[in-house]
Every structure is written in structure tokens, then in C-alpha cells.
C-alpha positions as CSV (number, residue, x, y, z in Angstrom):
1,X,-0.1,9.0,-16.1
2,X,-3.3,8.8,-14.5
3,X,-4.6,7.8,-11.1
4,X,-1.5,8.1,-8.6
5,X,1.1,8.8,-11.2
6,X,0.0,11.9,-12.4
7,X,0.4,12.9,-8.7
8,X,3.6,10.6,-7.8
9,X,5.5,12.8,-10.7
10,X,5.3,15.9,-9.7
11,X,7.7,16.3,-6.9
12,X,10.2,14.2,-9.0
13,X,10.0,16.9,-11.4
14,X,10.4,19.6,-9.2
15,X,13.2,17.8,-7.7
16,X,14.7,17.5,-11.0
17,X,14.1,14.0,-12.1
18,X,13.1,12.0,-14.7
19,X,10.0,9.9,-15.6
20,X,11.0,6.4,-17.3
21,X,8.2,5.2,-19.3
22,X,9.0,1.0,-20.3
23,X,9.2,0.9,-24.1
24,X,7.3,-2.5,-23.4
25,X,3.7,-2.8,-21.7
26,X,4.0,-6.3,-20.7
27,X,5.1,-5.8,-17.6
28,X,7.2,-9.3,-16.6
29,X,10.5,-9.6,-14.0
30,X,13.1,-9.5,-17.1
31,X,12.0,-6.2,-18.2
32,X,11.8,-4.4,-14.6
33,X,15.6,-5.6,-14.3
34,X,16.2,-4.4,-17.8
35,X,14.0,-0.8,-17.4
36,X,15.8,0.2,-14.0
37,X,19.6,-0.7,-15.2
38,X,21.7,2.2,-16.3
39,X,19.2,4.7,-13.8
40,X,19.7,5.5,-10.3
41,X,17.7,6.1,-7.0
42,X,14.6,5.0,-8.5
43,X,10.9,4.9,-7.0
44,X,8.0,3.5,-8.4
45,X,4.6,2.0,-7.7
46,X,4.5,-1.9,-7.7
47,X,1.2,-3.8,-7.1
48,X,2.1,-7.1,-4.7
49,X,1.7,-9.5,-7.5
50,X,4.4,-7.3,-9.7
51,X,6.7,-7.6,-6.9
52,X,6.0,-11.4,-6.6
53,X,7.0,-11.6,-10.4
54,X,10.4,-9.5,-9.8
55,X,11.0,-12.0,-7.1
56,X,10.5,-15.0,-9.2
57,X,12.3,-13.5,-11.4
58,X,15.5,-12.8,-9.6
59,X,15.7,-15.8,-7.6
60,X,15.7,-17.6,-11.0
61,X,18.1,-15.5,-13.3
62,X,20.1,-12.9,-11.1
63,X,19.8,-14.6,-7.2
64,X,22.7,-12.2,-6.4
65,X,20.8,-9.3,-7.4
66,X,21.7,-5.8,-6.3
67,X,18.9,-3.5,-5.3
68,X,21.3,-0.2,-4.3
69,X,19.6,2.2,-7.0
70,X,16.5,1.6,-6.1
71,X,15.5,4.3,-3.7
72,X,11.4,3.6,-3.0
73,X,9.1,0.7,-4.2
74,X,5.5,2.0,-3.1
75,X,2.9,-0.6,-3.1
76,X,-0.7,-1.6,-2.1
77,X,-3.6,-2.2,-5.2
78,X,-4.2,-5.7,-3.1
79,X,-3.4,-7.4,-0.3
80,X,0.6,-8.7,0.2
81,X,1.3,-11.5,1.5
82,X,3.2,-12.2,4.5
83,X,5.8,-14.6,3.1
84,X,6.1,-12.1,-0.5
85,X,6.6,-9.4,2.5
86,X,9.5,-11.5,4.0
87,X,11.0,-12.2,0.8
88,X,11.0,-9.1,-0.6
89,X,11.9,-7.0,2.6
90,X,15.3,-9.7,2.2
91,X,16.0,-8.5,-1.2
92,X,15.1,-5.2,-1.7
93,X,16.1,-3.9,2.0
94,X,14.3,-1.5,3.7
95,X,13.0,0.6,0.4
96,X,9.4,-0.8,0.9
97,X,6.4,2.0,1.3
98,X,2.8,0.5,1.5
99,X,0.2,3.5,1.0
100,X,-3.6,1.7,1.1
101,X,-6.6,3.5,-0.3
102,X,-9.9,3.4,-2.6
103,X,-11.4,5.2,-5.3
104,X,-13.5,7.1,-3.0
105,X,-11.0,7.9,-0.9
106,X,-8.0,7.7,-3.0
107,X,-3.9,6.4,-1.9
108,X,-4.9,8.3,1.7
109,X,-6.3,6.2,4.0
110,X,-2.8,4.8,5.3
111,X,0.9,4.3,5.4
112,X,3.3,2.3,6.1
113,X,6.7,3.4,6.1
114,X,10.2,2.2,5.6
115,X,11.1,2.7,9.0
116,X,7.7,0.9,10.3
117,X,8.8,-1.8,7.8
118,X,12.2,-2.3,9.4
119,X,10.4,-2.8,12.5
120,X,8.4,-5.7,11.1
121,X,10.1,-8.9,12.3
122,X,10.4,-12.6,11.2
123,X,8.3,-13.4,14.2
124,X,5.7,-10.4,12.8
125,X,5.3,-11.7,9.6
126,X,5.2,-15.6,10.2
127,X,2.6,-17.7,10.4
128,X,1.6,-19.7,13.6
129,X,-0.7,-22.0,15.0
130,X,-3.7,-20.0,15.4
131,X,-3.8,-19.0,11.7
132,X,-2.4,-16.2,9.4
133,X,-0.6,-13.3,10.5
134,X,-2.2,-9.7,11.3
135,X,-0.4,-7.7,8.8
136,X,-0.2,-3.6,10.1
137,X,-1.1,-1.0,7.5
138,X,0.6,1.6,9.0
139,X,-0.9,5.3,10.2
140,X,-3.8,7.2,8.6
141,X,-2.8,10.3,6.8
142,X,-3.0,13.5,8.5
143,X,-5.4,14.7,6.0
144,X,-7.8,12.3,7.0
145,X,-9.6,10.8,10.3
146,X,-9.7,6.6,10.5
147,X,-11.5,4.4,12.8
148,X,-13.0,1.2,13.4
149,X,-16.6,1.4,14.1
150,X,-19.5,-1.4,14.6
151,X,-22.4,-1.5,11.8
152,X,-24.1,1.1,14.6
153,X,-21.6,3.8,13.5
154,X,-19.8,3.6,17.3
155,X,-15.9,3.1,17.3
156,X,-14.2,0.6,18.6
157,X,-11.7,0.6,21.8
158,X,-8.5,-1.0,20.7
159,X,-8.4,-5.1,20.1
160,X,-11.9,-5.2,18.7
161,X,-12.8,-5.5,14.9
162,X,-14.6,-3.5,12.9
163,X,-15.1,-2.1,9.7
164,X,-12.7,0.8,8.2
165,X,-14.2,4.4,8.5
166,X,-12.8,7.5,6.9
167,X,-13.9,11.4,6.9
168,X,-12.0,14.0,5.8
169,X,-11.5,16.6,2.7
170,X,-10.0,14.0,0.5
171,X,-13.4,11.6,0.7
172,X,-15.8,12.1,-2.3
173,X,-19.1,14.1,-2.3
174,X,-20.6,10.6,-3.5
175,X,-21.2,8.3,-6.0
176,X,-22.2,9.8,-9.7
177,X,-26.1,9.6,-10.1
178,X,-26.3,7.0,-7.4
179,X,-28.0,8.5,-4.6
180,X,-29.2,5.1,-3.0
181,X,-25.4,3.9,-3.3
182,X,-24.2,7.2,-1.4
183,X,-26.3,7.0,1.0
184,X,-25.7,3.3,1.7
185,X,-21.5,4.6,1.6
186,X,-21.4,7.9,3.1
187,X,-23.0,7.6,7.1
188,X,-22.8,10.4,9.2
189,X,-19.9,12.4,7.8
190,X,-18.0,9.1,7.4
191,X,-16.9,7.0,4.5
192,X,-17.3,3.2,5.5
193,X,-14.9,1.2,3.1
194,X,-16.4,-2.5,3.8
195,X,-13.0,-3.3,4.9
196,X,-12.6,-5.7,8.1
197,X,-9.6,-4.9,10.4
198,X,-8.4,-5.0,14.3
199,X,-7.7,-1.6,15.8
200,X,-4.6,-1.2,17.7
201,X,-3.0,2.2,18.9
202,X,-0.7,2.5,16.4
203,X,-3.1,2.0,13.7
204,X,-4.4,-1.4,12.5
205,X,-4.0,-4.7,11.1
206,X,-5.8,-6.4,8.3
């Protein structure tokens, strides 16, 4: 119940819900088909390759599979790819929320939501000639400020790339007994994640 848990279970509980621990700690496809049965409007935090294991899973053993009480799957942790996206946007429905963050700056950079996810279309998320697809990440959260800036520390009009940069109350003071590291991290009031992306006006794509 650490990390994003710890804070993901609070408003269930004040909503009156309940917190499903797996008896098992393997986590495989089986037993996320066998944890969720018998419970209703469910949310949870999957990591993409999870997800690509439920997937496998179901199109093996339960193709047919029914995902009306599940009412959220949250998930970031990595990158997810476009096809996974597809697949899983097709079975699950529209119950898909990506948050992205880091450690210094933790599950709050951005969101993606399930309406933004509807919006994502075949032609969106499939490949093409000129390489892979620009996946969107969704808004910042209003806690926090996001741009793209250049090494120099300017930001970048729309269409350019750049690296991710964050400020904001929810950024850390700096790295524990690593002054040199700070300093190298935290520029000018802003957090710079060494994350490449494309700004856009609705937020950006990696």
C-alpha cells in the first residue's frame, strides 16, 4: 500500500468501498480474471505489460470476455504500446486512464482520460510509413506547470521537441545528500525529467 496506493485508497474508502488484496502475488492473466469475479465497478492500477498479460490471457481462455464491472484501469509505470492500446481499448471499452509521472514528481505530471481515450482513433494509434505513432499523454495536472524547453531552459512553440519540464508544489526539494545531482535536475524553478516529447496545444506526445 505504498507509492500510489496508499493514495488511490482513500477516496474509495470514503466512498465506501473495499480494497481487494490477491491472496496470490504472482500476478498472471488467470488470476486477474479470477480476483475481479464476484466484485463490481472495480478500479485498479495496471502497468502496460500487466495489461498485455490480461490480454493474452483472454484472447486465449475467455475471448468472449465481459469487462462491465470494471469501472477504471489506471495505467502508466512504462511506455504502452500503440497496438496493446488498440487491443485493449477493444476489450475493455472506454475504462482506460493513463496518469504519467516520476519519483520526483510523482503520478502528476499528466493525464489522460477516458473521454480523451475515446477520442483516440484507429487511424491515431496505427502505424504508417514514416515510422511509429505519436502517442498523446493527455493534460498536465492543475497542480503543476509542464513545458517543452530546449537544453537553454527556453520553451518551445508548439510542433517542436524538447525535453519535459515541470514546477510546481508537488516537485521535490531535491535529491537526498546529492547536491551535484540536484543541481544537475532542478534548473531554474523547474524539474527537467530527461524525457523527449512534441508539444502540441492540447498537451504532448511521446
Amino acid at each position: 500500500m505504498s507509492h500510489g496506493s496508499g493514495l488511490y485508497i482513500v477516496p474509495f474508502l470514503m466512498a465506501g468501498g473495499a480494497n481487494v488484496i490477491p491472496g496470490s502475488l504472482k500476478f498472471s492473466g488467470e488470476s486477474f480474471v479470477s480476483t475481479l469475479a464476484g466484485h463490481d465497478q472495480v478500479s485498479m492500477f495496471l502497468a502496460p505489460t500487466m495489461i498485455r498479460r490480461v490480454l493474452d490471457y483472454l484472447a486465449a481462455h475467455q475471448p468472449g470476455y465481459s469487462a462491465s464491472h470494471i469501472a477504471t484501469i489506471s495505467y502508466g509505470g512504462g511506455p504502452m504500446y500503440a497496438k496493446d492500446l488498440e487491443e485493449a481499448l477493444r476489450v475493455f471499452g472506454h475504462r482506460l486512464v493513463q496518469i504519467y509521472g516520476q519519483g520526483e514528481s510523482p503520478m502528476t505530471i499528466t493525464f489522460l482520460g477516458k473521454e480523451q481515450h475515446h477520442q483516440l482513433t484507429p487511424q491515431c494509434l496505427s502505424r504508417d510509413a514514416e515510422g511509429p505513432p505519436l502517442l498523446p499523454v493527455g493534460q498536465s495536472h492543475p497542480q503543476l506547470e509542464v513545458t517543452i524547453q530546449d537544453q537553454e531552459g527556453s520553451c518551445l512553440p508548439c510542433g517542436q521537441e524538447g525535453e519535459v519540464c515541470v514546477r510546481g508544489d508537488m516537485v521535490m526539494a531535491g535529491y537526498w545528500n546529492n547536491p551535484a545531482a540536484t543541481q544537475e535536475t532542478l534548473r531554474d524553478g523547474w524539474l527537467r525529467t530527461g524525457i523527449s516529447a512534441i508539444s502540441t496545444r492540447r498537451g504532448f506526445s511521446t
